[in-house]
Backbone as a printed PyTorch tensor [residue, N CA C, xyz], in Angstrom:
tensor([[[-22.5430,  11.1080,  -3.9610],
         [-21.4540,  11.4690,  -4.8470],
         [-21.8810,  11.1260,  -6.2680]],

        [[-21.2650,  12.1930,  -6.8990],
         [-22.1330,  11.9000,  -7.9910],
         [-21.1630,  10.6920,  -9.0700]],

        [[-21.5550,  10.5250, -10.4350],
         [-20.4300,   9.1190, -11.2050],
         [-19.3000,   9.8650, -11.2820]],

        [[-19.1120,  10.9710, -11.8170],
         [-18.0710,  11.6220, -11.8200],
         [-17.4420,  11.7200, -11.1380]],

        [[-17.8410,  12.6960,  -9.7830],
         [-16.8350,  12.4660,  -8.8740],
         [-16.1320,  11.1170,  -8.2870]],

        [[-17.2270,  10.2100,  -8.3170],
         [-17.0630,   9.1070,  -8.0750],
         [-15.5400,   8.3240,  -8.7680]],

        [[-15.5350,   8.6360, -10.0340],
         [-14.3950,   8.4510, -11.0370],
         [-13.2540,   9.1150, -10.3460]],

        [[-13.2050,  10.3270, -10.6590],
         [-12.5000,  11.4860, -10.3280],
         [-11.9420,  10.7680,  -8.1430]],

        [[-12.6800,  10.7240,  -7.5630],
         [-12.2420,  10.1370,  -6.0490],
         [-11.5630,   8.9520,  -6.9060]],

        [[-12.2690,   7.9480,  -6.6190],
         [-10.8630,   6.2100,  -7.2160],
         [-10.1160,   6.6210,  -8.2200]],

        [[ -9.6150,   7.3270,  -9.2650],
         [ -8.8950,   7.9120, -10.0020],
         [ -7.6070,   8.1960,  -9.0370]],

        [[ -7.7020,   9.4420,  -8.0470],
         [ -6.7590,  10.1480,  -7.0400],
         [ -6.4980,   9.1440,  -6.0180]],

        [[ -6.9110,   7.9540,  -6.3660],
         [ -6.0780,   6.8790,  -5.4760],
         [ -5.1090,   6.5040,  -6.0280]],

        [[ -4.9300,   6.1660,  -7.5070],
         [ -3.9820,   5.3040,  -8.0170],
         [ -2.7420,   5.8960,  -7.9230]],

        [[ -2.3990,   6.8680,  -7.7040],
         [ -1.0030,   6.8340,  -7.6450],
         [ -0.2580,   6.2520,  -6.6040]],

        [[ -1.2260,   7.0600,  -5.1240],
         [ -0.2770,   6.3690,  -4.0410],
         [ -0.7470,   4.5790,  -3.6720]],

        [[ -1.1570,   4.5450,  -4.2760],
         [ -1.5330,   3.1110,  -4.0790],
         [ -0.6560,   2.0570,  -5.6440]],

        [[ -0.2520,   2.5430,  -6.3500],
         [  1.0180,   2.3540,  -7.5630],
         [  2.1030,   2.0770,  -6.6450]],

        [[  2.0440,   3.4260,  -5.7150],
         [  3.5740,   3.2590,  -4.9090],
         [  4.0400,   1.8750,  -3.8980]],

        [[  2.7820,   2.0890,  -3.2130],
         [  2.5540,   1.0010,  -2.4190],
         [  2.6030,  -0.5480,  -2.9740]],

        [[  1.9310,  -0.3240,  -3.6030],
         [  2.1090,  -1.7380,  -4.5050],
         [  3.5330,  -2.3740,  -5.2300]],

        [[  4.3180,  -1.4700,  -5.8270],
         [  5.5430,  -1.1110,  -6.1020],
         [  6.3780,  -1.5320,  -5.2240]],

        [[  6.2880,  -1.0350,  -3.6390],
         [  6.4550,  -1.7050,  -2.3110],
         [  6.7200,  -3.2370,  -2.6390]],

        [[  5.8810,  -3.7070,  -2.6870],
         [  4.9270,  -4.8140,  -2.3600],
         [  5.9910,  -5.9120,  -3.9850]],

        [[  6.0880,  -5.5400,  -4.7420],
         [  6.6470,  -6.0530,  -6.1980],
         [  7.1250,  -4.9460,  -7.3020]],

        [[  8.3650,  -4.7560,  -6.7990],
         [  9.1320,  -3.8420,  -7.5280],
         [  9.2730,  -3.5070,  -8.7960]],

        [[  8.1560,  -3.8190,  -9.4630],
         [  7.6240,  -3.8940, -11.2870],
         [  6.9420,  -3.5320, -11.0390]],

        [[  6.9980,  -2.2570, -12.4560],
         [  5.5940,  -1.3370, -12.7510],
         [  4.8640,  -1.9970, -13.2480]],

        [[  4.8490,  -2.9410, -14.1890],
         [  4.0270,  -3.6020, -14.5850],
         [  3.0310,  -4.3710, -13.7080]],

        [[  3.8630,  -5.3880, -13.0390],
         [  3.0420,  -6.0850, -11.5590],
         [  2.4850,  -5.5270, -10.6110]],

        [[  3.1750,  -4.2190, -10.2500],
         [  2.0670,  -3.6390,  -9.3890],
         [  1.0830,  -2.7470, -10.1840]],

        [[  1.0090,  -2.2350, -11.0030],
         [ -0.0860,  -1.9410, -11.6120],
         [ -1.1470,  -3.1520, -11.7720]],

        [[ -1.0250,  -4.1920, -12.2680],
         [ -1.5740,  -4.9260, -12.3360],
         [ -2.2290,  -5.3230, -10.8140]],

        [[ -1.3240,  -5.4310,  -9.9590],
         [ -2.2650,  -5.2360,  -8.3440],
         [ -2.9160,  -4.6910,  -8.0230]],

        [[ -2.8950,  -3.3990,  -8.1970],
         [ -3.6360,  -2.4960,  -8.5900],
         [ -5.0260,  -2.4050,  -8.3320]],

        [[ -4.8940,  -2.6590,  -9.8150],
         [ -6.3130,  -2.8390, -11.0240],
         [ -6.7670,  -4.0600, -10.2530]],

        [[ -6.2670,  -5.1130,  -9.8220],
         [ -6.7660,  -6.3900,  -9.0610],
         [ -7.8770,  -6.2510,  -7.9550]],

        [[ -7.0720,  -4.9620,  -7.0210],
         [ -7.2650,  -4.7250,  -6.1410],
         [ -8.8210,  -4.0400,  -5.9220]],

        [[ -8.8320,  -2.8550,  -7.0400],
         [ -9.7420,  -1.8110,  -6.8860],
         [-11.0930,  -2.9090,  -7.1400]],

        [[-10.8750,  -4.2580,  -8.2250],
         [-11.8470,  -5.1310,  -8.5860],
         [-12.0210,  -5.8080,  -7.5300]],

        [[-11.6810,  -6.8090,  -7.1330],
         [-11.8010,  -7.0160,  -5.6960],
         [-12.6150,  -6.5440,  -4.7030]],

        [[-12.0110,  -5.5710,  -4.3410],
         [-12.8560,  -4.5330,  -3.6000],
         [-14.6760,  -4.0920,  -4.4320]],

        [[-14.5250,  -3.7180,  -5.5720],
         [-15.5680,  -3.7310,  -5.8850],
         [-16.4340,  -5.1200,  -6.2380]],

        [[-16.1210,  -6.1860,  -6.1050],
         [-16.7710,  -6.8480,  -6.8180],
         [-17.6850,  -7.6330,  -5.3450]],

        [[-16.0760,  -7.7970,  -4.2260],
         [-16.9000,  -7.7680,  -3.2760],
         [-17.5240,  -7.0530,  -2.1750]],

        [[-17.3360,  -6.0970,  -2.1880],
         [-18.1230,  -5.1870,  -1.2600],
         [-18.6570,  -4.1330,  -1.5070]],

        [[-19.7550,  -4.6480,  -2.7290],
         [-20.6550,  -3.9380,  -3.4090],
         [-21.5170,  -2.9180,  -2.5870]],

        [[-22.4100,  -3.6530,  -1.4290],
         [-22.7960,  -2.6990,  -0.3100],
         [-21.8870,  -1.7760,   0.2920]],

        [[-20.7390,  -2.3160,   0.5490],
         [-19.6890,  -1.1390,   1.2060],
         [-19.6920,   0.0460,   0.5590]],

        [[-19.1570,  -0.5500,  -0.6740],
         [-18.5750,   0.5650,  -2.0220],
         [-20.0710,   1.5330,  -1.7720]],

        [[-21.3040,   1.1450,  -1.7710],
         [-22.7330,   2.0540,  -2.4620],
         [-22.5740,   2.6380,  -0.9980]],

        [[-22.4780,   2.3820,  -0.0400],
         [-22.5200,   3.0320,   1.5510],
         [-21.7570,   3.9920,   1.2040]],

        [[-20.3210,   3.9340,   1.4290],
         [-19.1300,   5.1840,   1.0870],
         [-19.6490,   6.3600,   0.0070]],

        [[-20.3290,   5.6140,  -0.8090],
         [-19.9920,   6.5070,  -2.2110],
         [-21.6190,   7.6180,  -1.8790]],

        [[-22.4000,   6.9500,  -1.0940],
         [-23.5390,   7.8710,  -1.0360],
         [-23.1320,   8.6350,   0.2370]],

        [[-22.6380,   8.5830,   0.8000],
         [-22.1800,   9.6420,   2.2360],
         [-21.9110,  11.0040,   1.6190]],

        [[-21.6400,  10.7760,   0.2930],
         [-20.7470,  12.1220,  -0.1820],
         [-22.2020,  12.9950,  -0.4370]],

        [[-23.8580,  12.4000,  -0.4560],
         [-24.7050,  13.3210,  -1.0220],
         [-25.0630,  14.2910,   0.6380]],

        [[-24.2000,  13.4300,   1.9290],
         [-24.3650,  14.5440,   3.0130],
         [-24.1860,  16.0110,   2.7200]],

        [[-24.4540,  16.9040,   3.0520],
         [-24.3040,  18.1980,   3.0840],
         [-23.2650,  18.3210,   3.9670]],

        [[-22.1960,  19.0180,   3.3090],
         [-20.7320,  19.3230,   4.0090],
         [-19.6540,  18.1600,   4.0090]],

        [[-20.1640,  16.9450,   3.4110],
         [-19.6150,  16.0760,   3.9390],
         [-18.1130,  16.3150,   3.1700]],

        [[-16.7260,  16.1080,   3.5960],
         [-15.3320,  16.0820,   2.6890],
         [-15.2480,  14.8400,   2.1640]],

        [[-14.6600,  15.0150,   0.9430],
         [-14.3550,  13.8170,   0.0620],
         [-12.7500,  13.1380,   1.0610]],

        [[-12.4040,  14.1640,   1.5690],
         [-10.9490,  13.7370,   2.0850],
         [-11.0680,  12.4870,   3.4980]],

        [[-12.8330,  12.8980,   3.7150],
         [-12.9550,  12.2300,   4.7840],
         [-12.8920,  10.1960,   4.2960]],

        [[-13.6920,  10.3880,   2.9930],
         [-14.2020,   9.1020,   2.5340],
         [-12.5820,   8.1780,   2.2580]],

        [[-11.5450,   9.3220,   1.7530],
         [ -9.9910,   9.1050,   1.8010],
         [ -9.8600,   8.9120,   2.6320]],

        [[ -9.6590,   8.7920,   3.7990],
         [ -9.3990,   8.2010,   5.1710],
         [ -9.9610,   7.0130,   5.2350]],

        [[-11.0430,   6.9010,   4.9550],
         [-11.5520,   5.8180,   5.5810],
         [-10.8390,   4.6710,   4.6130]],

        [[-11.1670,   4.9930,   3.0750],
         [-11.1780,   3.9810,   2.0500],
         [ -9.9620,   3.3570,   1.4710]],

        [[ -9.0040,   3.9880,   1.9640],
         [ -7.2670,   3.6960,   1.3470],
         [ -6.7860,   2.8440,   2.2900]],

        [[ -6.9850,   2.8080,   3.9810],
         [ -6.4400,   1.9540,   4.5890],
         [ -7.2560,   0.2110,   3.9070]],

        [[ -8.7980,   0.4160,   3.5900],
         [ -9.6340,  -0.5260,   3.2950],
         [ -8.3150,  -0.9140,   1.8940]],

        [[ -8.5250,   0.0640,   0.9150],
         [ -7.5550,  -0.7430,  -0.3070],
         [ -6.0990,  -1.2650,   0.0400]],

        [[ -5.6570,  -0.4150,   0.5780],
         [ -4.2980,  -0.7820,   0.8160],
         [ -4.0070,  -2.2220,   1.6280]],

        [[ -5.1570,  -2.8380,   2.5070],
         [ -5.0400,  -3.9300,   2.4160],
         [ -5.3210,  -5.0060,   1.9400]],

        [[ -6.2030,  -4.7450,   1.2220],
         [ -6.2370,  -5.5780,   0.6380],
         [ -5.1000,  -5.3690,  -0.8540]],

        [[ -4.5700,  -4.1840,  -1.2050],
         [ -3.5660,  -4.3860,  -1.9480],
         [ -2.3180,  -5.2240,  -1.7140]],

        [[ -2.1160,  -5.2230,   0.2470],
         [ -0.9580,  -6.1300,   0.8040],
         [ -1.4250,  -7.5390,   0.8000]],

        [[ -2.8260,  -7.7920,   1.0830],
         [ -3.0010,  -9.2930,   0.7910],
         [ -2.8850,  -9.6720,  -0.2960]],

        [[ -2.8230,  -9.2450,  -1.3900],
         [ -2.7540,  -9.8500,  -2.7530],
         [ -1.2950,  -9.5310,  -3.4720]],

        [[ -0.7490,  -8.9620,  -2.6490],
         [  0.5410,  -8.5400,  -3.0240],
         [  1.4090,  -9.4140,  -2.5430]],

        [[  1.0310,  -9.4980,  -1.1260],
         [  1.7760, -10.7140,  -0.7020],
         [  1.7860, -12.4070,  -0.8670]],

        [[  0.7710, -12.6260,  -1.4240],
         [  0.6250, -13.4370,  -2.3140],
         [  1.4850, -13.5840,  -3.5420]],

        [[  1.6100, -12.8600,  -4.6320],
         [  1.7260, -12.6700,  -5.9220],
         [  3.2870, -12.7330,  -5.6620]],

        [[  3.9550, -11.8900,  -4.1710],
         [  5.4070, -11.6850,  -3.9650],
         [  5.8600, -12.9590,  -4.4520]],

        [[  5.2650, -13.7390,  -3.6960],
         [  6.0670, -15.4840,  -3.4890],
         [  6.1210, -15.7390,  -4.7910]],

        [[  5.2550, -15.8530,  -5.7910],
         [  4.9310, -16.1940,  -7.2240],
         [  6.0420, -15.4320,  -7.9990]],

        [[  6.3150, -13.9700,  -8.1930],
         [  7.1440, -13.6550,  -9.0730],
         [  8.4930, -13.0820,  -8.6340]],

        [[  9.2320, -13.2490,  -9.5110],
         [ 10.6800, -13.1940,  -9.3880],
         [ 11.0430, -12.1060,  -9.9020]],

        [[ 11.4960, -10.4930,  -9.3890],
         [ 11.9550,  -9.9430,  -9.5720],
         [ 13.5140,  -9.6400,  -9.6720]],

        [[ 14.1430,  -9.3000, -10.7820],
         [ 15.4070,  -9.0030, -11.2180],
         [ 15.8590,  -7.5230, -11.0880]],

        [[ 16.9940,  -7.4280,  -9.8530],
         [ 17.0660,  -6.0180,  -9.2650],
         [ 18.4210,  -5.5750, -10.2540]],

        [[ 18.3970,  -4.4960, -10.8430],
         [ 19.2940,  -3.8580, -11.3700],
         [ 19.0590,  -2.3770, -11.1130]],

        [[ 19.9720,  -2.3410, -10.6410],
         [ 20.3510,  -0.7200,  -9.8050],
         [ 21.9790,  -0.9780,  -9.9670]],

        [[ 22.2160,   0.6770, -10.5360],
         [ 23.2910,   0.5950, -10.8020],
         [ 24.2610,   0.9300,  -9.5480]],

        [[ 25.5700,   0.7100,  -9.8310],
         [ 26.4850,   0.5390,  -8.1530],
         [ 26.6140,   2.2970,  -7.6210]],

        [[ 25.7810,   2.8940,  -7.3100],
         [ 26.0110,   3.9780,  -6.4460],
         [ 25.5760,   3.7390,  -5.2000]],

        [[ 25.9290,   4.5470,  -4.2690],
         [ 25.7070,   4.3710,  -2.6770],
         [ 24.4250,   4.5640,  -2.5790]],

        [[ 22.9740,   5.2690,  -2.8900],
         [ 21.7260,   5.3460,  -2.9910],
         [ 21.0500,   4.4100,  -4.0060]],

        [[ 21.7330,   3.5040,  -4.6080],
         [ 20.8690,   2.2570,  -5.2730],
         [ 21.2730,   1.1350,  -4.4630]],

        [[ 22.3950,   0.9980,  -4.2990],
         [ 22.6140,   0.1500,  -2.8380],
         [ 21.5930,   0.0090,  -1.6080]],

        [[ 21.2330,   1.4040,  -1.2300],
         [ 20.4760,   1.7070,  -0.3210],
         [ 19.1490,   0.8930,  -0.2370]],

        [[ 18.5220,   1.1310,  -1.9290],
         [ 17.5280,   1.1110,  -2.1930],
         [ 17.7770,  -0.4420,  -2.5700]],

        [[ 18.6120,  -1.2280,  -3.1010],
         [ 18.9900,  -2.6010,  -3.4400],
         [ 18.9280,  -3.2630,  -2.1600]],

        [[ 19.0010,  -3.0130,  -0.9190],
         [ 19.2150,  -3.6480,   0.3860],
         [ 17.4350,  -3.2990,   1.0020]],

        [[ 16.8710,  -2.2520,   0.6000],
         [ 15.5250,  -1.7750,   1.2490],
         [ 14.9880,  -3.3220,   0.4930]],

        [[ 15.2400,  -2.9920,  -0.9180],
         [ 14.2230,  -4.4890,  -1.0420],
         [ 14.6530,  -5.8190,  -0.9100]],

        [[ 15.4320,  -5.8100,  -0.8370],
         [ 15.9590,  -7.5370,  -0.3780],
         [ 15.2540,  -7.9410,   1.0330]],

        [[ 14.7970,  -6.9890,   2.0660],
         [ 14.3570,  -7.0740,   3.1950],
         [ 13.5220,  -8.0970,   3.4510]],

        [[ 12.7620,  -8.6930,   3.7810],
         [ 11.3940,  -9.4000,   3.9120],
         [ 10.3340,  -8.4200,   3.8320]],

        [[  9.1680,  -9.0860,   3.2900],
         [  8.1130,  -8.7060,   3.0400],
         [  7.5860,  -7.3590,   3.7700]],

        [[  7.6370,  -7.7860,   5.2290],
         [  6.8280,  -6.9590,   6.2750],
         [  7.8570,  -6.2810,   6.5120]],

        [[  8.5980,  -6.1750,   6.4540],
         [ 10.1430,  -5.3390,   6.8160],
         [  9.5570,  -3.9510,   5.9170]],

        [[  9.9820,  -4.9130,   4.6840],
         [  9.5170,  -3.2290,   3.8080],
         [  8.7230,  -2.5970,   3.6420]],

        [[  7.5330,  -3.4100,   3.8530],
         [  6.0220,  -2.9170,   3.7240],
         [  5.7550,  -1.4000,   5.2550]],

        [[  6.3230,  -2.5530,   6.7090],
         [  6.3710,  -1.6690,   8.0360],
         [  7.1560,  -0.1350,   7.6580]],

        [[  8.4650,  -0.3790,   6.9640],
         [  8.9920,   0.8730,   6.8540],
         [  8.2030,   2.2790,   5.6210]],

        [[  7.9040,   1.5850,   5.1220],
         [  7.6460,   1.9310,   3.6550],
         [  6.1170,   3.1310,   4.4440]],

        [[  5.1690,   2.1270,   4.8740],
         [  4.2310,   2.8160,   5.7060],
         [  4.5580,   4.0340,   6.5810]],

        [[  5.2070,   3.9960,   7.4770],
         [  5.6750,   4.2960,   8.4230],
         [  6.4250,   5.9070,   8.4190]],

        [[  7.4430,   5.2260,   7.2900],
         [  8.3680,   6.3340,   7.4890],
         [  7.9360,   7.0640,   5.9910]],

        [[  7.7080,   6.7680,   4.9040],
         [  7.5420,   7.2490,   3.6670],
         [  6.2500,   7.5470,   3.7090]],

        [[  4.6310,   7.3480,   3.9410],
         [  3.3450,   7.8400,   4.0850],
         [  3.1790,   8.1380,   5.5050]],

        [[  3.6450,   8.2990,   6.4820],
         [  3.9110,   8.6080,   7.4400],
         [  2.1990,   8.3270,   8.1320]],

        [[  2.3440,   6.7560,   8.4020],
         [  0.8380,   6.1620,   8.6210],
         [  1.3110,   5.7570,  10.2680]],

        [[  0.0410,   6.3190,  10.9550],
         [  0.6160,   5.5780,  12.1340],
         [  0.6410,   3.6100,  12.2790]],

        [[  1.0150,   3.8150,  13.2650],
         [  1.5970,   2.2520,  13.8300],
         [ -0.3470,   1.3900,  14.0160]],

        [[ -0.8170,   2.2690,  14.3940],
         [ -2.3050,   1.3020,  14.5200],
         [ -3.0700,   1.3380,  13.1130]],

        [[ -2.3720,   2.3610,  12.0680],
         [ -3.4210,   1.8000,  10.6460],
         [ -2.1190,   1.0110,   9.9610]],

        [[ -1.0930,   0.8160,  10.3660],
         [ -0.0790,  -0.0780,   9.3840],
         [ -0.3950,  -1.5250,   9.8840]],

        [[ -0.4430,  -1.2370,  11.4190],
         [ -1.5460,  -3.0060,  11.6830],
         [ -2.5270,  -3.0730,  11.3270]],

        [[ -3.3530,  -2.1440,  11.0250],
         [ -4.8960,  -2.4900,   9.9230],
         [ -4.4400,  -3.1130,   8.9910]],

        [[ -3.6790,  -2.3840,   8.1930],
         [ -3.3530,  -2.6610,   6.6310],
         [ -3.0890,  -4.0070,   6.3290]],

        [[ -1.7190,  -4.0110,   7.5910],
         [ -1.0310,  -5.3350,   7.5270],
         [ -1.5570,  -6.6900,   8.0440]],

        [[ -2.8240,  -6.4980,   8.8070],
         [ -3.1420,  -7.2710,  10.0570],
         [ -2.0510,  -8.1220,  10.7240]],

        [[ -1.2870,  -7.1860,  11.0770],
         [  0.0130,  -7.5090,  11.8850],
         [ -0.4940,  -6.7660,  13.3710]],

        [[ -0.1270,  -7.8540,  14.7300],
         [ -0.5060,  -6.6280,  16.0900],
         [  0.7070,  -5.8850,  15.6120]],

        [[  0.6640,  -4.5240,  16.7510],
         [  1.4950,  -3.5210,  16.6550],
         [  2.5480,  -3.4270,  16.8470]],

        [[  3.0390,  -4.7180,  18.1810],
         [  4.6940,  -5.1450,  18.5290],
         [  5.1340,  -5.8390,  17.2440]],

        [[  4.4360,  -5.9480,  16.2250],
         [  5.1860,  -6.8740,  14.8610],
         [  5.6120,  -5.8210,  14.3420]],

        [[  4.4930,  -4.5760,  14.1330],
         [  4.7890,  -3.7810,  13.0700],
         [  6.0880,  -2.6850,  13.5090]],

        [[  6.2830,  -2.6570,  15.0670],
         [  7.6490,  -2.4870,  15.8390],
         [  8.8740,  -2.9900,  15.4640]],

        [[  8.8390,  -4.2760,  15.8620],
         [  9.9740,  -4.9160,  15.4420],
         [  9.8510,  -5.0210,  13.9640]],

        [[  9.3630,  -5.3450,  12.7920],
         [  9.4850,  -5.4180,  12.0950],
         [ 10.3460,  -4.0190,  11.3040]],

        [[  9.9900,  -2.4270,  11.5610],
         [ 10.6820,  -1.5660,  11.6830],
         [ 11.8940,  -1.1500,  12.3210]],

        [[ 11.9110,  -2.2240,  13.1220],
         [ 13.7710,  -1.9320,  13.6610],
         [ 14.3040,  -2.9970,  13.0890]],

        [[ 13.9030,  -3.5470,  12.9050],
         [ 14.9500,  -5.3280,  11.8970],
         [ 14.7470,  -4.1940,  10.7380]],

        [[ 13.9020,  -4.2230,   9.8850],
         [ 14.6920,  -3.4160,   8.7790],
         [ 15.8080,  -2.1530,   8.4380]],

        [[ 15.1830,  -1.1410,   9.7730],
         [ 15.9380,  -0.5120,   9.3940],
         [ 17.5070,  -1.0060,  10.4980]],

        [[ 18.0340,  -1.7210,  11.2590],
         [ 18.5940,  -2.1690,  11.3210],
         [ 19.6440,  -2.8060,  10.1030]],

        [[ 18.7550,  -3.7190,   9.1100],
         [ 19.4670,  -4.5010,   8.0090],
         [ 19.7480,  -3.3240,   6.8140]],

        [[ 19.4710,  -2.2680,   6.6720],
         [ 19.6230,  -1.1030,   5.7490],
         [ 21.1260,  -0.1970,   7.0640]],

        [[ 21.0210,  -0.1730,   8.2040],
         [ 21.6600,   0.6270,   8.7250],
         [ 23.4740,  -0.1040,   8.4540]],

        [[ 23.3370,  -1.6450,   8.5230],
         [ 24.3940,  -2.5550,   8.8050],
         [ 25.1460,  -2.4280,   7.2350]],

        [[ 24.2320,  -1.9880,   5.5440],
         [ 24.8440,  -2.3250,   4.9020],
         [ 25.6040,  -0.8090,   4.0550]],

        [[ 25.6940,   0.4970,   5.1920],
         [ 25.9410,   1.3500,   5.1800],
         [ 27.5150,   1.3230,   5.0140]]])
């Protein structure tokens, strides 16, 4: 792959990985900043990884969409390990104004951590149940229950 594309591929991550993070600490600011944490991280330590992935692309035929598969579940957890970290540390101030869909969304995040993270995966990137336990390194009966306790605690404040 060449630098460009190279740019151009980690570039077309950041959004859904903004979202996710967002997930994770409901400030644009903070999760951007996870982010950017994250993608360093990843590069700083898995320099061999990163040069492995990024030269697959000089295969003949090879899809860039494929290296997307592989490489977003890799960020995305480590975006949840450092997210979940940082959760405990900062204090977010929820203001949503009183309509029945900020409510909604006021009760999605009050949830616990893995609550929102399981649903958020699940039902909104529509990831199966064995890469949301990658992500999460949660086994799969967590990432179960953890999806019916939430949406349970969102169904109750209906």
């Amino acid at each position: 792959m060449k630098k460009s594309e190279a740019k151009e591929f980690f570039i077309s991550l950041v959004p859904s990985s903004f979202t996710f993070a967002n997930i994770l600490i409901p400030d644009d600011l903070q999760a951007m900043q996870l982010v950017i944490d994250s993608f360093l991280n990843i590069f700083l330590s898995e320099k061999p990884a990163i040069a492995s992935l990024l030269q697959q692309g000089h295969v003949k035929n090879f899809d860039k969409s494929e290296i997307k598969i592989y490489f977003r579940p890799f960020l995305w957890k480590k975006i949840y390990e450092l997210g979940k970290k940082r959760s405990l540390e900062v204090s977010v101030n929820f203001d949503f104004h009183n309509n029945r869909k900020n409510l909604k969304k006021q009760k999605f995040f009050k949830l616990p951590l893995n609550e929102r993270v399981a649903l958020y995966l699940i039902h909104q990137e529509n990831i199966s149940i064995q890469e949301a336990s990658l992500i999460m390194d949660l086994p799969k009966h967590e990432i179960y229950s953890s999806i019916h306790r939430g949406q349970r605690e969102i169904q109750a404040s209906q």
